[in-house]
C-alpha positions in Angstrom: 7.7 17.1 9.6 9.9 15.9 7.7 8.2 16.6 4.1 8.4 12.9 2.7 5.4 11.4 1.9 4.3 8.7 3.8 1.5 5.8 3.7 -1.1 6.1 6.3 -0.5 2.2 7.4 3.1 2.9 8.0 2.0 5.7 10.1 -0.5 3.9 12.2 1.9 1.6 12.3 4.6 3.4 13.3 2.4 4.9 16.2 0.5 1.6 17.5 4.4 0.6 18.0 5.2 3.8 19.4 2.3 3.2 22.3 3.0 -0.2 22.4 -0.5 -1.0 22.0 -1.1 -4.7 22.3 -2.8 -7.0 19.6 -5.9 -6.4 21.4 -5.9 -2.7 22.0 -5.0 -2.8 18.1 -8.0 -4.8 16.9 -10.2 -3.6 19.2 -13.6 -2.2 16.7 -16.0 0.1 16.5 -19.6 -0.1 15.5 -19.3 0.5 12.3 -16.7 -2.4 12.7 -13.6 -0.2 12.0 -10.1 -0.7 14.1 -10.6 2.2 17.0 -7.1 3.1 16.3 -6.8 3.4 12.9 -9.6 6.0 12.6 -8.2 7.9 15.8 -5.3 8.3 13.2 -7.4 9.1 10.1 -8.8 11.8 12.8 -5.3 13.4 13.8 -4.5 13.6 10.3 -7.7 15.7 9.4 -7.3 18.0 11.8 -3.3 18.2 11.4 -4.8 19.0 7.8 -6.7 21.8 9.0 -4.0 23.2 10.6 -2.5 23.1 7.6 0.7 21.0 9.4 -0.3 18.2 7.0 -1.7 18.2 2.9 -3.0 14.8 1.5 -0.7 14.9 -2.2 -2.8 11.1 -2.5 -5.1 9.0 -1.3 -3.9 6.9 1.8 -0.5 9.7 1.6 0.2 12.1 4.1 3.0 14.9 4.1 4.1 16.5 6.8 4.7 20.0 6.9 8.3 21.6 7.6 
């Protein structure tokens, strides 16, 4: 954590580049014809919330605790 806030596309970004997931694996969808990914990463970021290792200061903004 480095306390900055950051958007939630640059993080999913950042971490579908980090698991060099392919276009594919990227746009694959759910039912509810949501990106798979993206809400595996709204996901970790509710329950890095709960842990309180995360707060929300906006909408679509994370901060990573210290």
């Amino acid at each position: 954590g480095d306390g900055k806030n950051w958007r939630m596309r640059d993080i999913t970004e950042a971490l579908a580049n980090q698991f060099q997931l392919t276009d594919a694996e990227r746009e694959q969808l759910l039912a509810s014809s949501k990106p798979v990914f993206n809400n595996r990463v709204a996901w970790a970021k509710t329950y890095l919330k709960y842990a309180e290792l995360a707060e929300s200061p906006a909408r679509g903004v994370v901060r990573l605790s210290t």
